[in-house]
C-alpha positions in Angstrom: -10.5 -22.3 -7.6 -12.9 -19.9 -7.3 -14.3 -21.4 -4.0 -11.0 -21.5 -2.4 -10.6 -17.9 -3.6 -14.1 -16.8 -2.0 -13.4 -18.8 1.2 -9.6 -17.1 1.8 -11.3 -13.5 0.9 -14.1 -13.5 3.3 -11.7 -15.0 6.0 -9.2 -12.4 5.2 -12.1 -9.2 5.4 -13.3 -11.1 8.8 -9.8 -11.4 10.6 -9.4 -7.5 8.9 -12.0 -5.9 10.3 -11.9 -8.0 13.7 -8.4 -6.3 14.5 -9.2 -2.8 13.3 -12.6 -2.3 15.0 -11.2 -4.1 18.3 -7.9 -3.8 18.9 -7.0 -0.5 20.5 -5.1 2.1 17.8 -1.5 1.1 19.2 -2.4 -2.8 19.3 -3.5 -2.5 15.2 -0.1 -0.7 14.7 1.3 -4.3 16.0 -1.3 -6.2 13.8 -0.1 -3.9 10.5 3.7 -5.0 11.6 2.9 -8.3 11.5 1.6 -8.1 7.9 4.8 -6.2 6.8 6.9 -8.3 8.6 5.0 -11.4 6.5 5.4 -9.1 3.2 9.2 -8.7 4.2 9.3 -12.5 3.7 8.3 -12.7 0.2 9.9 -9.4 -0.5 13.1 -11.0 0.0 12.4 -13.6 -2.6 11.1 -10.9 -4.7 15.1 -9.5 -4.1 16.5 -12.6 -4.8 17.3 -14.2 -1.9 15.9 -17.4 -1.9 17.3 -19.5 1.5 15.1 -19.4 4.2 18.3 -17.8 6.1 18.8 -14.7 4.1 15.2 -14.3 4.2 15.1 -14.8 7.7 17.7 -12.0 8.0 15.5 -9.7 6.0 12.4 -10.3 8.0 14.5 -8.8 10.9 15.9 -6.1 9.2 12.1 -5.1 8.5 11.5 -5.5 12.3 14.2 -3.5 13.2 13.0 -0.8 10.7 9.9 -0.9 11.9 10.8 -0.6 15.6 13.1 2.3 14.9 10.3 4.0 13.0 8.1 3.7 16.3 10.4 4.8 18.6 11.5 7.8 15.9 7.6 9.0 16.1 7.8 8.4 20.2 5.2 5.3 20.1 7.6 3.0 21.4 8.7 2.3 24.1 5.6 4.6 26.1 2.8 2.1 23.5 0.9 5.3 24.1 -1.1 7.0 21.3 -1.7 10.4 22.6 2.1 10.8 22.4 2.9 10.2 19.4 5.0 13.4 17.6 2.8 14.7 14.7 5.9 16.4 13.1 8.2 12.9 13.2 5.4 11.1 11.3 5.5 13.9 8.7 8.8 13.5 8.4 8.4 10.5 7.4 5.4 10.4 5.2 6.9 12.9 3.4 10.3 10.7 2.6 7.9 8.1 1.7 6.1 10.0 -0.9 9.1 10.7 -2.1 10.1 7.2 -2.8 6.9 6.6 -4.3 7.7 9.5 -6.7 11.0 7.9 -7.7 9.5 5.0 -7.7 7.1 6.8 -10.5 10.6 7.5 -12.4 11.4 3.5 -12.2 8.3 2.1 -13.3 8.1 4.7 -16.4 11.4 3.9 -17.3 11.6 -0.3 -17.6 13.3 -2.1 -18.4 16.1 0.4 -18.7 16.0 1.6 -15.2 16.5 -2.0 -14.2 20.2 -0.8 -14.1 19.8 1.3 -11.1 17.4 -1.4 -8.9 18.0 -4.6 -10.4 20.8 -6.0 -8.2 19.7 -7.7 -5.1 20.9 -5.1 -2.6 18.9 -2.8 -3.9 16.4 -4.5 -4.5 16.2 -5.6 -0.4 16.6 -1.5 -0.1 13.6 -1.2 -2.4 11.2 -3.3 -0.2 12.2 -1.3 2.8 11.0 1.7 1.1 8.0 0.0 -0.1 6.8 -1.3 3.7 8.2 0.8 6.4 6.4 4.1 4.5 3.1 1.7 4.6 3.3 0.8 8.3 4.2 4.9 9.4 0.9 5.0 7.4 -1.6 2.6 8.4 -0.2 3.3 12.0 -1.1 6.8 12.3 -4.5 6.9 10.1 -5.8 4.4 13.0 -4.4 7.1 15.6 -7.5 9.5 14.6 -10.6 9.7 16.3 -12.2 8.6 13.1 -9.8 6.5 12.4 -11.4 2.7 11.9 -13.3 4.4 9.2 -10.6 6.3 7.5 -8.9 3.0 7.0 -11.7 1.4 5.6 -11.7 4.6 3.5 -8.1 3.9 2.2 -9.2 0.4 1.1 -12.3 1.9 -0.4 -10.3 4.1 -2.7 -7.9 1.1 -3.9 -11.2 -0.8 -4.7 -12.7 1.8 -7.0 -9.6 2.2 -8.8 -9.4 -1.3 -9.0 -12.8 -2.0 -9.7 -13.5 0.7 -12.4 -10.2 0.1 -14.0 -11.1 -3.4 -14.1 -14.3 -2.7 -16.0 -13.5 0.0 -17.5 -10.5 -1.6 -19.4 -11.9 -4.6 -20.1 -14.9 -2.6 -21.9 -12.9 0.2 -23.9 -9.5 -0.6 -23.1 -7.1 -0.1 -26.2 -3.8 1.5 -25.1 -1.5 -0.1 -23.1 -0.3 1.8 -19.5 3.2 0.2 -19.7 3.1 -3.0 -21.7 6.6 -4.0 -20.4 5.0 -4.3 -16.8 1.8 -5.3 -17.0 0.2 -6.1 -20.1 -3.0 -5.9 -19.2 -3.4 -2.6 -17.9 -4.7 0.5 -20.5 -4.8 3.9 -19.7 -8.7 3.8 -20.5 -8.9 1.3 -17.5 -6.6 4.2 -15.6 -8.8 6.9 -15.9 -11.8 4.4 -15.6 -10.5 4.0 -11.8 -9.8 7.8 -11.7 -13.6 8.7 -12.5 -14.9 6.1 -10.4 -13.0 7.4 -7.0 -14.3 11.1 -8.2 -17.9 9.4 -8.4 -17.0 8.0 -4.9 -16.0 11.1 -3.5 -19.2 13.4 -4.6 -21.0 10.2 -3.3 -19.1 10.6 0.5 -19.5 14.4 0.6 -23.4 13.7 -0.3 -23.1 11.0 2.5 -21.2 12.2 5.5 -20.9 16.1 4.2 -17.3 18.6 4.6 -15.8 19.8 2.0 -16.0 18.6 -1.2 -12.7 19.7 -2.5 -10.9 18.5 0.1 -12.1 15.1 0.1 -11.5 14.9 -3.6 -7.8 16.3 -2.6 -7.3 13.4 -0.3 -9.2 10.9 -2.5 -7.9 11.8 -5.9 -4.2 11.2 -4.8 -4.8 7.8 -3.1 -6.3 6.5 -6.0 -3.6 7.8 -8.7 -1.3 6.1 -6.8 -2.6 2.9 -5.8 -1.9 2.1 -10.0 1.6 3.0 -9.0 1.9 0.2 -6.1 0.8 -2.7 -8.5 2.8 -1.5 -10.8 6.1 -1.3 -8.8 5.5 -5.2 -7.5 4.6 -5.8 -11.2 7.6 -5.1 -12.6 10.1 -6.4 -9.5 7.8 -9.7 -10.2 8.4 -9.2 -14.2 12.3 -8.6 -13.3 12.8 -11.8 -11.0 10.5 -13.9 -13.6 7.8 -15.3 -11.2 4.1 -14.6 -11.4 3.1 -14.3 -7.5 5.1 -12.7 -4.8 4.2 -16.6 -2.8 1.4 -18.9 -2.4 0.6 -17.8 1.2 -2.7 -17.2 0.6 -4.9 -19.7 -1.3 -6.1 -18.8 -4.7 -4.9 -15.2 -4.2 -1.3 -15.6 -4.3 0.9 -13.5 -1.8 0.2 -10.7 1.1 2.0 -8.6 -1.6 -0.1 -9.4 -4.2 -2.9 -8.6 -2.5 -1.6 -5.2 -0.5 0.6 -3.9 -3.4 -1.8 -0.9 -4.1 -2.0 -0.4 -0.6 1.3 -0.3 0.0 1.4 3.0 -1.7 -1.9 4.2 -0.6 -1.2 4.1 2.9 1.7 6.8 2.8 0.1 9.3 0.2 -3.3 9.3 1.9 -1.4 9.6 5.2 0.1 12.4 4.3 -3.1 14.7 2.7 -4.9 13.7 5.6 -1.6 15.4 7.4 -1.7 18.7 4.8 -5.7 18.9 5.1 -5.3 19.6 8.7 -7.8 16.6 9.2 -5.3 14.4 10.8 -4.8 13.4 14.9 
């Protein structure tokens, strides 16, 4: 088990980095649709719908979110990056955040909030607001000159938080995050995560220099809500009664359950890179 886990991660990091270091910025906007489009899929089971049909149908509904999205921010139909409209993909950044900020409200309130997401409608709404938010994202991160990098740096957060949570749980963890969601998580594992992106950010601003206080404005966020993707997919998992989002991915599950904090990275990180004045 823990070969096959090894073998899909390194393949995974390998195809990863081959598309964002050499496929041009619009070409890895088509790359990050195709992973939503795959996360779509088992979203839709995640919803409820189970026949390949229904699901079917979902995976185009994503599609045709996504292509409404690029033409809202003027990168379809002209595929070019230069004209891209700052202000539309602000627009919607900031309505993702948003969502994430409800979604804040969900998480904090199940099971009881299960009465306002748990029907399958919503829950197909739910996944939209999850993934188009994450494309918009990822998309226009990779549109800055820097912007291989400042992905890798999104990914980097979500590991520390990971990482130091992980570690820092399992060493002094004692009170449960949200038990109802996931068990497993404590709040000394949260702020484990927290101190370990703050350790990372000093450690950048050492490294590649700027303003401290802004990368720690851009970092700090990310990582606070990375936690809050995994534990949105957490309890939609813990509501439908099934452990992995699907078994796409040897030894790691599904595309979800290995993008769920990214998911929520994408938009927030998106977005201070946006308010910082840092962004394309």
């Amino acid at each position: 088990m823990l070969k096959q886990r090894v073998i899909t991660a390194l393949v995974l990091v390998a195809v990863f980095l081959a598309a964002l270091f050499f496929l041009p910025a619009v070409w890895f906007a088509g790359f990050v649709a195709a992973i939503i489009l795959v996360a779509s899929w088992e979203w839709a089971n995640l919803s409820g719908f189970e026949s390949p049909l229904s699901r079917l149908f979902y995976i185009l509904l994503t599609a045709a979110g996504v292509a409404a999205a690029a033409v809202y921010i003027n990168l379809l139909p002209s595929l070019d990056a230069s004209a891209v409209d700052s202000g539309a993909v602000f627009n919607l950044l900031l309505a993702g955040c948003l969502w994430w900020a409800v979604a804040l409200l969900l998480v904090q309130g199940y099971p009881s909030s299960q009465i306002l997401w748990g029907s399958r409608s919503l829950r197909a709404v739910m996944g939209l607001l999850v993934l188009l938010p994450a494309w918009v994202g990822f998309s226009w991160v990779r549109l800055h000159p820097q912007g291989e990098w400042l992905i890798l740096l999104i990914v980097a957060v979500v590991a520390c938080a990971d990482i130091g949570g992980y570690f820092t749980g399992r060493r002094w963890g004692r009170r449960k995050l949200k038990p109802a969601v996931s068990p497993g998580k404590t709040w000394e594992g949260f702020f484990g995560g927290l101190f370990a992106n703050i350790i990372f950010a000093v450690a950048l601003w050492f490294i590649v220099g700027g303003n401290l206080w802004l990368w720690l404005a851009i970092i700090i966020p990310t990582s606070l809500i990375s936690v809050l993707g995994d534990l949105l997919e957490s309890m939609v998992k813990r509501h439908r009664g099934i452990k992995d989002s699907s078994q796409l991915l040897p030894g790691h599950g599904g595309v979800l359950d290995r993008a769920d904090s990214l998911t929520a990275a994408a938009p927030v990180f998106a977005l201070a890179l946006y308010a910082s004045g840092m962004g394309v």
